[in-house]
N, CA, C and O atoms as a Tripos MOL2 file, in Angstrom:
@<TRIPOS>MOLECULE
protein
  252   251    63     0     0
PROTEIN
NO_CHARGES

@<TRIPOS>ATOM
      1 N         106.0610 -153.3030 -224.8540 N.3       1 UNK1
      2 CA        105.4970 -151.9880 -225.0870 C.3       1 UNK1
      3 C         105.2220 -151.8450 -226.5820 C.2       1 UNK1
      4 O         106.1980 -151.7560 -227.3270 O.2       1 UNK1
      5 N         104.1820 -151.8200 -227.0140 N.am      2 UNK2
      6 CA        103.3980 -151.4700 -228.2170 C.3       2 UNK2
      7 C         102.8410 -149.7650 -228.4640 C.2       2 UNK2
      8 O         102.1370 -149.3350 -227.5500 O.2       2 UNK2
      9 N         103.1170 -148.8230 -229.6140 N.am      3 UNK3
     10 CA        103.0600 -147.3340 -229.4170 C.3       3 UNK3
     11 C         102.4730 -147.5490 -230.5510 C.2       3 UNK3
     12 O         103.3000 -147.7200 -231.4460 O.2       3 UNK3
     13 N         101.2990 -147.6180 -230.9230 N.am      4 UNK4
     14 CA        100.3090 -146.9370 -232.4300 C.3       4 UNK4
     15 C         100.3550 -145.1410 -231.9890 C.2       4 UNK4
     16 O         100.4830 -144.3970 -231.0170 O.2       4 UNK4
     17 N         100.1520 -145.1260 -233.4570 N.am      5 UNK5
     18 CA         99.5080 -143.8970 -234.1490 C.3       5 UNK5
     19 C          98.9400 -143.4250 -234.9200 C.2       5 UNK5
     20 O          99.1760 -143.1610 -236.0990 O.2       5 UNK5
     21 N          97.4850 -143.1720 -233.7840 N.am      6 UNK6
     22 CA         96.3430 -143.3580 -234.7100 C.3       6 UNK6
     23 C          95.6190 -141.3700 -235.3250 C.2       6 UNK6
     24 O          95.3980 -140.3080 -234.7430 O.2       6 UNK6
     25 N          95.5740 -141.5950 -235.9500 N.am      7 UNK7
     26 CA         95.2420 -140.3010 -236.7960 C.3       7 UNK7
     27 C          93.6820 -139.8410 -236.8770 C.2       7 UNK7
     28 O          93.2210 -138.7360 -237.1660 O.2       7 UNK7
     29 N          93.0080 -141.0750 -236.5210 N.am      8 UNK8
     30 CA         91.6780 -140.4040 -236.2850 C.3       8 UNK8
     31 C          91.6560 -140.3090 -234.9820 C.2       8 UNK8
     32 O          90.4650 -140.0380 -234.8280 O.2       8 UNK8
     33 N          92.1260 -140.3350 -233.8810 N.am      9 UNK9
     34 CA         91.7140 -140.3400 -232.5060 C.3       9 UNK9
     35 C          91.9400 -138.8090 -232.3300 C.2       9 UNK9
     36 O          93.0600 -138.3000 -232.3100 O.2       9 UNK9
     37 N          90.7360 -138.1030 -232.2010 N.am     10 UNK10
     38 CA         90.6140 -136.5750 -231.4960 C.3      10 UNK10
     39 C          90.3250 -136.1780 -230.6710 C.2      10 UNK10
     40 O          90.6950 -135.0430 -230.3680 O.2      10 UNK10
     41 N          89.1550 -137.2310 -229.5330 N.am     11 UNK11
     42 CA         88.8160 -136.3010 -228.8260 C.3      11 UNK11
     43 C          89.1780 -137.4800 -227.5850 C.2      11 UNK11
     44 O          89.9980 -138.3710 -227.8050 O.2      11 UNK11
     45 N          88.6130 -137.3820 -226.5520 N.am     12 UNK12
     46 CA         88.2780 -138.1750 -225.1790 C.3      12 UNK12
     47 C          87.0360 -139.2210 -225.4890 C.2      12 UNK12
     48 O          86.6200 -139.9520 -224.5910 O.2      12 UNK12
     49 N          86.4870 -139.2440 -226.7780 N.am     13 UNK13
     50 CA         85.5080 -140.1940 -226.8430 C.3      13 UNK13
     51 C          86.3680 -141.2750 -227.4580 C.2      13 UNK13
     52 O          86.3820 -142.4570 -227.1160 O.2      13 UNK13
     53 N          87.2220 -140.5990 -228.5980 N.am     14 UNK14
     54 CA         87.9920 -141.6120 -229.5100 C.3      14 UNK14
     55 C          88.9000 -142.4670 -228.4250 C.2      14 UNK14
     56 O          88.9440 -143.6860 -228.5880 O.2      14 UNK14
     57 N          89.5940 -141.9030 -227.3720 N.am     15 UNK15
     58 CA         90.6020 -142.5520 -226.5220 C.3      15 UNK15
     59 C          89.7650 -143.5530 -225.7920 C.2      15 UNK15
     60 O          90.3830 -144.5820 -225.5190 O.2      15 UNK15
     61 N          88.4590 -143.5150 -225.3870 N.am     16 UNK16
     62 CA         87.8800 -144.1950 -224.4090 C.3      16 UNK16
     63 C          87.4110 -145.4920 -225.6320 C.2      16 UNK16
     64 O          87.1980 -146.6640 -225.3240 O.2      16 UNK16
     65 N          87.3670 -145.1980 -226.3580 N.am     17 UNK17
     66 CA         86.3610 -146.3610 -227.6590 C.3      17 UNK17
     67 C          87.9790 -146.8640 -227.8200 C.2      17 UNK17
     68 O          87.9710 -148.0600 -228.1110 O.2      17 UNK17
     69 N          89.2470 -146.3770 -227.7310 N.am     18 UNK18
     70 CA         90.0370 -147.2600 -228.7760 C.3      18 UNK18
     71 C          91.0630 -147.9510 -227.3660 C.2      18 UNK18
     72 O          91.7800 -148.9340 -227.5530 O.2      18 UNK18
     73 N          90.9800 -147.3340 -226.1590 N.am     19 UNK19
     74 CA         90.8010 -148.3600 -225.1660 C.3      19 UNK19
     75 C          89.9350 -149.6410 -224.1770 C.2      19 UNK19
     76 O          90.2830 -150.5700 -223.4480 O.2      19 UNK19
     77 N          88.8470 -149.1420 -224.5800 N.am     20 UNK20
     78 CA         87.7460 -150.5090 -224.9950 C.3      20 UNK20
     79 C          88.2730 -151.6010 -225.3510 C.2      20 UNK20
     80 O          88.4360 -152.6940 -224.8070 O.2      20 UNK20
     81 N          88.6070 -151.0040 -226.6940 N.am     21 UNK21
     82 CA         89.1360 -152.2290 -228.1090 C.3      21 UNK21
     83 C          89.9840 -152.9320 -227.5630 C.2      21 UNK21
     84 O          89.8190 -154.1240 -227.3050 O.2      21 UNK21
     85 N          91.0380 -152.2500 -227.3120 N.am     22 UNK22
     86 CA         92.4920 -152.9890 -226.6880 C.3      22 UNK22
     87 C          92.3230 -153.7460 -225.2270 C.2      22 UNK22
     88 O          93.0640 -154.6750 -224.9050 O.2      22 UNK22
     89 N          91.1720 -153.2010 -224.3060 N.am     23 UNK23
     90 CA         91.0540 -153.9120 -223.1440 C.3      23 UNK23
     91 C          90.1670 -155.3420 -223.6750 C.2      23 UNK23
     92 O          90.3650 -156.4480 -223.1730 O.2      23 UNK23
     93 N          89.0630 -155.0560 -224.8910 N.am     24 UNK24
     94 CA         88.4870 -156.0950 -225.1580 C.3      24 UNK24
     95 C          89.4310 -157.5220 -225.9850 C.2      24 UNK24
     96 O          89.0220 -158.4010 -226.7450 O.2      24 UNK24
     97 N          90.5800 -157.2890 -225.5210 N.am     25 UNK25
     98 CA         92.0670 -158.0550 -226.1390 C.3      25 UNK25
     99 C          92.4640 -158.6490 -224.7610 C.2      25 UNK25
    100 O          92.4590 -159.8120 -224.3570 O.2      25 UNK25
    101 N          92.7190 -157.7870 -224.3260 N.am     26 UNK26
    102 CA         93.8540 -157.9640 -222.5680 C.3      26 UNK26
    103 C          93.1230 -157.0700 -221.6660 C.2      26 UNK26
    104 O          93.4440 -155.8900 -221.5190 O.2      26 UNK26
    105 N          91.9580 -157.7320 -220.9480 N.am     27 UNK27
    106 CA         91.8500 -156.6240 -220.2040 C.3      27 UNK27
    107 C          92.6020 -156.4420 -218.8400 C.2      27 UNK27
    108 O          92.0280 -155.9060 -217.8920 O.2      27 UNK27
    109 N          94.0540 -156.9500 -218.7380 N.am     28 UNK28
    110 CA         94.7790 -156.3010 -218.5000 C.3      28 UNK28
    111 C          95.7860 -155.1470 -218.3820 C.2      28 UNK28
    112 O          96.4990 -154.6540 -217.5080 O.2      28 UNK28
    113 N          95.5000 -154.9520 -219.6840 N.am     29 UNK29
    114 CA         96.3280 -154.2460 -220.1840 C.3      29 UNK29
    115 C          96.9860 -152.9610 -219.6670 C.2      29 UNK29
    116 O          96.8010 -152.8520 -218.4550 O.2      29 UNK29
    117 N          97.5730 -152.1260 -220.1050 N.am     30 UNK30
    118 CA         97.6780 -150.8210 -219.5190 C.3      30 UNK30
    119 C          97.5040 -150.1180 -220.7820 C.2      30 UNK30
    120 O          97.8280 -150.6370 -221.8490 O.2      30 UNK30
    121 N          97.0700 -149.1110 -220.7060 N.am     31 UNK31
    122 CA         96.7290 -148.3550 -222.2030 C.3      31 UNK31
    123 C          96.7670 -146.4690 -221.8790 C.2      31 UNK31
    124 O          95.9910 -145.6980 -221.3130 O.2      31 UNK31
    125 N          97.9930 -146.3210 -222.5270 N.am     32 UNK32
    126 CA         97.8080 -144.8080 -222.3930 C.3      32 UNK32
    127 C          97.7430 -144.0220 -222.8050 C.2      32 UNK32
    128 O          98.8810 -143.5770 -222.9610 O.2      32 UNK32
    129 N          96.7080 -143.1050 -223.3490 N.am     33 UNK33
    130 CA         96.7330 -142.2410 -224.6870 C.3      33 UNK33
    131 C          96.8690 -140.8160 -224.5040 C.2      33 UNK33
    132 O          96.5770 -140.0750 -223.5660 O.2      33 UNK33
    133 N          97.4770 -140.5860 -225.8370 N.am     34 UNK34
    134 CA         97.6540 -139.2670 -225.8780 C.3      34 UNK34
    135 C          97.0610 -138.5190 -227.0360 C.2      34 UNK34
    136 O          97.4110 -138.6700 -228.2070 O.2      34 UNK34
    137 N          96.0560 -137.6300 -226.5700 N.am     35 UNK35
    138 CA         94.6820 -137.5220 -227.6300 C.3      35 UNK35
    139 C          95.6970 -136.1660 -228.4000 C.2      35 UNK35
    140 O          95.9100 -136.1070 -229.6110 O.2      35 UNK35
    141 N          96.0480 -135.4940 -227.7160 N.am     36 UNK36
    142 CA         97.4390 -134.1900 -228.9200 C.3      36 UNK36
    143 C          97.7980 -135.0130 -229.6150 C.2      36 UNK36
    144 O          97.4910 -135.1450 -230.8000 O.2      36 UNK36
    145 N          98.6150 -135.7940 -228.8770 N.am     37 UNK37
    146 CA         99.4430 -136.4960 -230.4740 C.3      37 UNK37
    147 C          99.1010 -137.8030 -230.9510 C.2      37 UNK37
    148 O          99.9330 -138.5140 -231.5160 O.2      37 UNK37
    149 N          97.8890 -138.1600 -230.7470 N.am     38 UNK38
    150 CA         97.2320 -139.6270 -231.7310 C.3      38 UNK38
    151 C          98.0230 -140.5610 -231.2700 C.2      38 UNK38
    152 O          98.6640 -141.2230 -232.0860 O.2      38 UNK38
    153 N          98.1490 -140.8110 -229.9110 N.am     39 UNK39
    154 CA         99.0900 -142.1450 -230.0810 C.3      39 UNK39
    155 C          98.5460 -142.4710 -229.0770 C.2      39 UNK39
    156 O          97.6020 -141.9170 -228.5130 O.2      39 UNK39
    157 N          99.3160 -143.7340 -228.6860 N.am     40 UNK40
    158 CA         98.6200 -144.7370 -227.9330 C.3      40 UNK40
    159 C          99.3690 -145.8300 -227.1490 C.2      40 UNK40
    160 O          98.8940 -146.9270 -227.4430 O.2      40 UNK40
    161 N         100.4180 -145.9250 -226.2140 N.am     41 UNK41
    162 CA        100.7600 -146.8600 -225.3640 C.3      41 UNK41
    163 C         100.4650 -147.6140 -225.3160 C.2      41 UNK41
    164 O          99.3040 -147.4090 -224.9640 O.2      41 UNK41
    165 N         100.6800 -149.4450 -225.4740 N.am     42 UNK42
    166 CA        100.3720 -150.5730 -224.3380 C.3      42 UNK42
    167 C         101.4270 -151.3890 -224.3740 C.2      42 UNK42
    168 O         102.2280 -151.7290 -225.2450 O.2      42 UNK42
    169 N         101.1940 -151.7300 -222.7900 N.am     43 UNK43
    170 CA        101.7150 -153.1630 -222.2680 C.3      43 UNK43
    171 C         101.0780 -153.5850 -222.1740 C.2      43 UNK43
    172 O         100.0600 -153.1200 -221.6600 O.2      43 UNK43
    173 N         101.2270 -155.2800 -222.7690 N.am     44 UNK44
    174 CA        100.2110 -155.7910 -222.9270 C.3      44 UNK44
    175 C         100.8630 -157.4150 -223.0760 C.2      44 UNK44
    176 O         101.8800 -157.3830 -223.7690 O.2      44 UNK44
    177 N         100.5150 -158.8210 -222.5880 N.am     45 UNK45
    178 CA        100.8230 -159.6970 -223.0750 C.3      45 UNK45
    179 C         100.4690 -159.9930 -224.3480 C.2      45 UNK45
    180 O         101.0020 -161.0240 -224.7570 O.2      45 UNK45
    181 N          99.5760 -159.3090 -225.3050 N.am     46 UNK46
    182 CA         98.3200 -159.9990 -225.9630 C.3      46 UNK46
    183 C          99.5950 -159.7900 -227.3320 C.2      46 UNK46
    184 O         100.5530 -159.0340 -227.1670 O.2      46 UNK46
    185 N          99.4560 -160.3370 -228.2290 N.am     47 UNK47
    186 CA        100.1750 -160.3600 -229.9250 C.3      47 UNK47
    187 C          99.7580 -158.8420 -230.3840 C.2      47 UNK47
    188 O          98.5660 -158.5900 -230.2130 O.2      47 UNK47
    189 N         100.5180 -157.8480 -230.9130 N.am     48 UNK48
    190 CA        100.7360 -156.8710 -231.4350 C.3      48 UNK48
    191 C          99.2710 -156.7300 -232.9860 C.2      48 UNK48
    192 O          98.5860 -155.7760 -233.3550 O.2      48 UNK48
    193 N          99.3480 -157.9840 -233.4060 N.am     49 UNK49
    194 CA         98.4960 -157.7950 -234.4250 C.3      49 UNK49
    195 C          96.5940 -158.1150 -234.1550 C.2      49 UNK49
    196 O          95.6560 -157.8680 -234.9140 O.2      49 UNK49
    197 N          96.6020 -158.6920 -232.8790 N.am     50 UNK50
    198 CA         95.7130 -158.8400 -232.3380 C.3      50 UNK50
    199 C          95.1830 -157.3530 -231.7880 C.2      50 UNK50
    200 O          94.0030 -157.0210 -231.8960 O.2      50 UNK50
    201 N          95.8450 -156.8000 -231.3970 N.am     51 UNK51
    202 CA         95.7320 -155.4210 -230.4980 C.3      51 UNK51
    203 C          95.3540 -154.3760 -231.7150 C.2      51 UNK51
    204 O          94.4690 -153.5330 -231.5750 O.2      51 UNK51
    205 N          96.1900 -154.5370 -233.0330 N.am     52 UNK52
    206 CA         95.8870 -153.6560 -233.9980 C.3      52 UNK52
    207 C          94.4050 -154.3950 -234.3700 C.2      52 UNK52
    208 O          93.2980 -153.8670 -234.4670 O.2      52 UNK52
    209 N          94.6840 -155.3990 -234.4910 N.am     53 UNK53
    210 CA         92.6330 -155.4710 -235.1910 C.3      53 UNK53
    211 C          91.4990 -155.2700 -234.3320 C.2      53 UNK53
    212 O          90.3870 -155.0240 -234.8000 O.2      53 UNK53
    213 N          91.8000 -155.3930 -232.6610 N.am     54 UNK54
    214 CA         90.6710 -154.9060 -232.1910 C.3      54 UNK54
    215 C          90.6570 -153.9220 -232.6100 C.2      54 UNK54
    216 O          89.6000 -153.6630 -233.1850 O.2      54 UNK54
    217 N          91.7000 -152.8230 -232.6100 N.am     55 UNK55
    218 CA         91.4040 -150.7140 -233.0340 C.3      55 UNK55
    219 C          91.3550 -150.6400 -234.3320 C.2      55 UNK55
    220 O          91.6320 -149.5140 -234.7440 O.2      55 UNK55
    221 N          91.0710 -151.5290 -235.2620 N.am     56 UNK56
    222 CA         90.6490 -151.1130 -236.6380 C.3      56 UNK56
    223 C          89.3330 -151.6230 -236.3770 C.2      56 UNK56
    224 O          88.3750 -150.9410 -236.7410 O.2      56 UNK56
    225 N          89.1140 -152.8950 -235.7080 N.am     57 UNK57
    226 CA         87.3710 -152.9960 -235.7630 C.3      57 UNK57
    227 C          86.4970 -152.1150 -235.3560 C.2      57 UNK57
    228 O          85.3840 -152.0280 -235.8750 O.2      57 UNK57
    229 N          87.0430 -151.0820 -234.0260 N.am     58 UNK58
    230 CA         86.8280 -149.8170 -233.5950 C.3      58 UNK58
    231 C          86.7300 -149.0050 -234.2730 C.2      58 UNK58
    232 O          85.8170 -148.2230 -234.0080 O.2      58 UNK58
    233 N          87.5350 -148.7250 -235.4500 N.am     59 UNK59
    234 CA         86.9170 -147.8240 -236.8440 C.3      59 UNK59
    235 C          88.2990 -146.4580 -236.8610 C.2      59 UNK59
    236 O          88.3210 -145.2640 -237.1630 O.2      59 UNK59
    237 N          89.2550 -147.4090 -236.3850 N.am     60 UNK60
    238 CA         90.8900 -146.5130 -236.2800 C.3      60 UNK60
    239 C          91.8860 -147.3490 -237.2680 C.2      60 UNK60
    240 O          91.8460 -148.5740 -237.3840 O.2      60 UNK60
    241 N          92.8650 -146.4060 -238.0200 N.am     61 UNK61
    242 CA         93.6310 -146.9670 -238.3210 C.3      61 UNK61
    243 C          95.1650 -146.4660 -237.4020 C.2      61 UNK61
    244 O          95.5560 -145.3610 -237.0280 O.2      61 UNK61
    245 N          95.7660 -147.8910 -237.2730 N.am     62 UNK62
    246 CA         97.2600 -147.3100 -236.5950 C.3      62 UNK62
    247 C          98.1940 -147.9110 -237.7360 C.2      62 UNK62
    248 O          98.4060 -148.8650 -238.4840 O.2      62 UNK62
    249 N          98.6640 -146.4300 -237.2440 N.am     63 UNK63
    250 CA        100.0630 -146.5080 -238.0870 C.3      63 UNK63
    251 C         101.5770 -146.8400 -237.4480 C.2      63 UNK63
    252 O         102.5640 -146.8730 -238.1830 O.2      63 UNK63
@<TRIPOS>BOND
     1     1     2 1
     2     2     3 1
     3     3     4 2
     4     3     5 am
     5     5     6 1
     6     6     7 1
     7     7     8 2
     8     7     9 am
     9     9    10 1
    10    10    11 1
    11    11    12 2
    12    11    13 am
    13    13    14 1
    14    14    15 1
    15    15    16 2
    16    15    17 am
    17    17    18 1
    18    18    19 1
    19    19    20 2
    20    19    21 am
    21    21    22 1
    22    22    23 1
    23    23    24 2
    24    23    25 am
    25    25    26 1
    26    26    27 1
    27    27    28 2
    28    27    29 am
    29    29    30 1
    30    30    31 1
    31    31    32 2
    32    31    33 am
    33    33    34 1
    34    34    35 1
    35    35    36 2
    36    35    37 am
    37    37    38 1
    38    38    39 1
    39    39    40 2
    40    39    41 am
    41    41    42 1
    42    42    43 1
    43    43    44 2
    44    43    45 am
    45    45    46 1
    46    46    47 1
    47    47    48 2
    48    47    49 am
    49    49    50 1
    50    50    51 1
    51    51    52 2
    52    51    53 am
    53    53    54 1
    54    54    55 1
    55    55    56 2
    56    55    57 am
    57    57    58 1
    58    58    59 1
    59    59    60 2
    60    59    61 am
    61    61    62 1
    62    62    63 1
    63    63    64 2
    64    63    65 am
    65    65    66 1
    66    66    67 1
    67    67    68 2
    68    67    69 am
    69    69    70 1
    70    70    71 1
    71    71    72 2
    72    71    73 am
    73    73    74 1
    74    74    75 1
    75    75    76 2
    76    75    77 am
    77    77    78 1
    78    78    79 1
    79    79    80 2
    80    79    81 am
    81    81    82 1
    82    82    83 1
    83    83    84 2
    84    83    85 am
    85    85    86 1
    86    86    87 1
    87    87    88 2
    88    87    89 am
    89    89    90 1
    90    90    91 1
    91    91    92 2
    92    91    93 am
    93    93    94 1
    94    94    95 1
    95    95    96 2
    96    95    97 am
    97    97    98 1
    98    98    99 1
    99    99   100 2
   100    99   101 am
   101   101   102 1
   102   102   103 1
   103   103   104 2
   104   103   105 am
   105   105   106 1
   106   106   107 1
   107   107   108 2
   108   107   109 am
   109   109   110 1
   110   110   111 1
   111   111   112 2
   112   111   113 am
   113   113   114 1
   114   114   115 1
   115   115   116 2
   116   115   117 am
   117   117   118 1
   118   118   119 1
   119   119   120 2
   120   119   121 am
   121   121   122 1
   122   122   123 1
   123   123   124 2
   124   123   125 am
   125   125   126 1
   126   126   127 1
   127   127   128 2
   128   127   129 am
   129   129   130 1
   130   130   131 1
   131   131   132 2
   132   131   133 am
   133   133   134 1
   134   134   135 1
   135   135   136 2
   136   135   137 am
   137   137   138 1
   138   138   139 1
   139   139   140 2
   140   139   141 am
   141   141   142 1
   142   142   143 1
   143   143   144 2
   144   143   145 am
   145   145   146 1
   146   146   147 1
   147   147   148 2
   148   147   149 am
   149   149   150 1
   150   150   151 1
   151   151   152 2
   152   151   153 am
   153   153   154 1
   154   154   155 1
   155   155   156 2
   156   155   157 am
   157   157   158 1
   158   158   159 1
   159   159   160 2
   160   159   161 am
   161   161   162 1
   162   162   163 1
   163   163   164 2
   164   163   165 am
   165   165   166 1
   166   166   167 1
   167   167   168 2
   168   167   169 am
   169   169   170 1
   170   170   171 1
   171   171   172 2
   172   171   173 am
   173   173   174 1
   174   174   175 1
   175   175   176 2
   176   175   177 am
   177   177   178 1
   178   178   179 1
   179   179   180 2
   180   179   181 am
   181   181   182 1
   182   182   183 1
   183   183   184 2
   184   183   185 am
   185   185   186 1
   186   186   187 1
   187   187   188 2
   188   187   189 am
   189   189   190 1
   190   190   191 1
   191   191   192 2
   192   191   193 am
   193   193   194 1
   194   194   195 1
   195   195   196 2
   196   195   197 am
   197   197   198 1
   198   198   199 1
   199   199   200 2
   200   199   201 am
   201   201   202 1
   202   202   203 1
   203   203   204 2
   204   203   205 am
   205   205   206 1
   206   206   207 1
   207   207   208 2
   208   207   209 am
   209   209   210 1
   210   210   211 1
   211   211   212 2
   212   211   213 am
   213   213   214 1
   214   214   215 1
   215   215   216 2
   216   215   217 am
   217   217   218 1
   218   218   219 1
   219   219   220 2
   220   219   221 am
   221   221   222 1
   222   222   223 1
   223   223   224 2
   224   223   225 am
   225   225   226 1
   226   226   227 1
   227   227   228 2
   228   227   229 am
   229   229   230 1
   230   230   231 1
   231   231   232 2
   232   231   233 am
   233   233   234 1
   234   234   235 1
   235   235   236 2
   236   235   237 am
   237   237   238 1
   238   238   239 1
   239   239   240 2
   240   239   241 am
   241   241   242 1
   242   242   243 1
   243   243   244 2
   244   243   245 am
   245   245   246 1
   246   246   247 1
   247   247   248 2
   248   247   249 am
   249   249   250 1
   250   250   251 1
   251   251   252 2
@<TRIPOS>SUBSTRUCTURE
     1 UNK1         2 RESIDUE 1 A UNK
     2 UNK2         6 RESIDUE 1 A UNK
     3 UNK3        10 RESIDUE 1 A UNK
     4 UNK4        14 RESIDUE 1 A UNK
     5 UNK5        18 RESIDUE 1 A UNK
     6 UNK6        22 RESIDUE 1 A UNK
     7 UNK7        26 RESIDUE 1 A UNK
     8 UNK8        30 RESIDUE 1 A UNK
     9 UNK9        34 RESIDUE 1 A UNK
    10 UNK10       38 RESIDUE 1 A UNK
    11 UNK11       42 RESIDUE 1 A UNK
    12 UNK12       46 RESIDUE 1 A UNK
    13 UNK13       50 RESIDUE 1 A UNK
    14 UNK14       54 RESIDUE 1 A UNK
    15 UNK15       58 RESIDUE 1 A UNK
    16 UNK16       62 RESIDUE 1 A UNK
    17 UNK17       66 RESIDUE 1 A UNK
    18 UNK18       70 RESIDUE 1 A UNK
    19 UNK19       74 RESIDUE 1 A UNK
    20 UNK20       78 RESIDUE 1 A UNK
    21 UNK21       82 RESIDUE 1 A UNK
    22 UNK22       86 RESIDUE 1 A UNK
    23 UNK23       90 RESIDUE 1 A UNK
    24 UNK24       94 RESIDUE 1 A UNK
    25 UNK25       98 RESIDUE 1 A UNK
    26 UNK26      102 RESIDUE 1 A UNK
    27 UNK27      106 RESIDUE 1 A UNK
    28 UNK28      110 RESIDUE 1 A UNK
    29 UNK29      114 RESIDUE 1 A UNK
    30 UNK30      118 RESIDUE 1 A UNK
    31 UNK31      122 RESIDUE 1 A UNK
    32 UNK32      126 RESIDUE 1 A UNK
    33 UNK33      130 RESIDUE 1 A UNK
    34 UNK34      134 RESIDUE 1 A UNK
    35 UNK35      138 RESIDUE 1 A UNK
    36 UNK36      142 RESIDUE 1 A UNK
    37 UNK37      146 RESIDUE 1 A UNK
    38 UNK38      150 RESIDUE 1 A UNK
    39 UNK39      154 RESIDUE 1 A UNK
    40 UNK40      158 RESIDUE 1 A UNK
    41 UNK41      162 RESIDUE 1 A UNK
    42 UNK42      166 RESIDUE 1 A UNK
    43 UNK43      170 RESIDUE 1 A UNK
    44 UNK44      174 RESIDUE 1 A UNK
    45 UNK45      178 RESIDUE 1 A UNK
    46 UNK46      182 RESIDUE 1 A UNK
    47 UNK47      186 RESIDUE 1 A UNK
    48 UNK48      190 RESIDUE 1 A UNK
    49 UNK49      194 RESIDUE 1 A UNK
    50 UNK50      198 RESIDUE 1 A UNK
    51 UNK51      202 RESIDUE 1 A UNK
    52 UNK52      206 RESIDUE 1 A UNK
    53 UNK53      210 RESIDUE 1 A UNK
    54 UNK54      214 RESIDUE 1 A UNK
    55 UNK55      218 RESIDUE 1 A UNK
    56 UNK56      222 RESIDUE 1 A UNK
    57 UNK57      226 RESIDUE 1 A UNK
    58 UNK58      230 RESIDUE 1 A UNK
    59 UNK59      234 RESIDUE 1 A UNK
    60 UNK60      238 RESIDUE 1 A UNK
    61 UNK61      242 RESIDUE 1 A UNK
    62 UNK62      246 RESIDUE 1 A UNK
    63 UNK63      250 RESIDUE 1 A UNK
């Protein structure tokens, strides 16, 4: 289980673009966001730092 928190994600467009990213990693994945509080769930086999650079290539930073 991997939990970013991303600070630009506001609306239902940002959640759908920054689960893209992460499915374009694992599209297995499970990805669950929570657009109130900028964050972001996954299970995921894929490497943690892999998962963060798809959602910065997306144009997010996680914290």
């Amino acid at each position: 289980m991997l939990e970013l928190t991303l600070p630009g994600m506001t609306c239902g467009g940002c959640a759908r673009g920054v689960t893209a990213a992460i499915k374009s990693v694992d599209p297995a994945a499970e990805v669950m966001t929570d657009v109130p509080g900028r964050t972001v769930r996954i299970e995921s086999s894929a490497k943690a730092e892999a998962i963060k650079a798809a959602v910065a290539e997306a144009g997010y930073t996680a914290a």
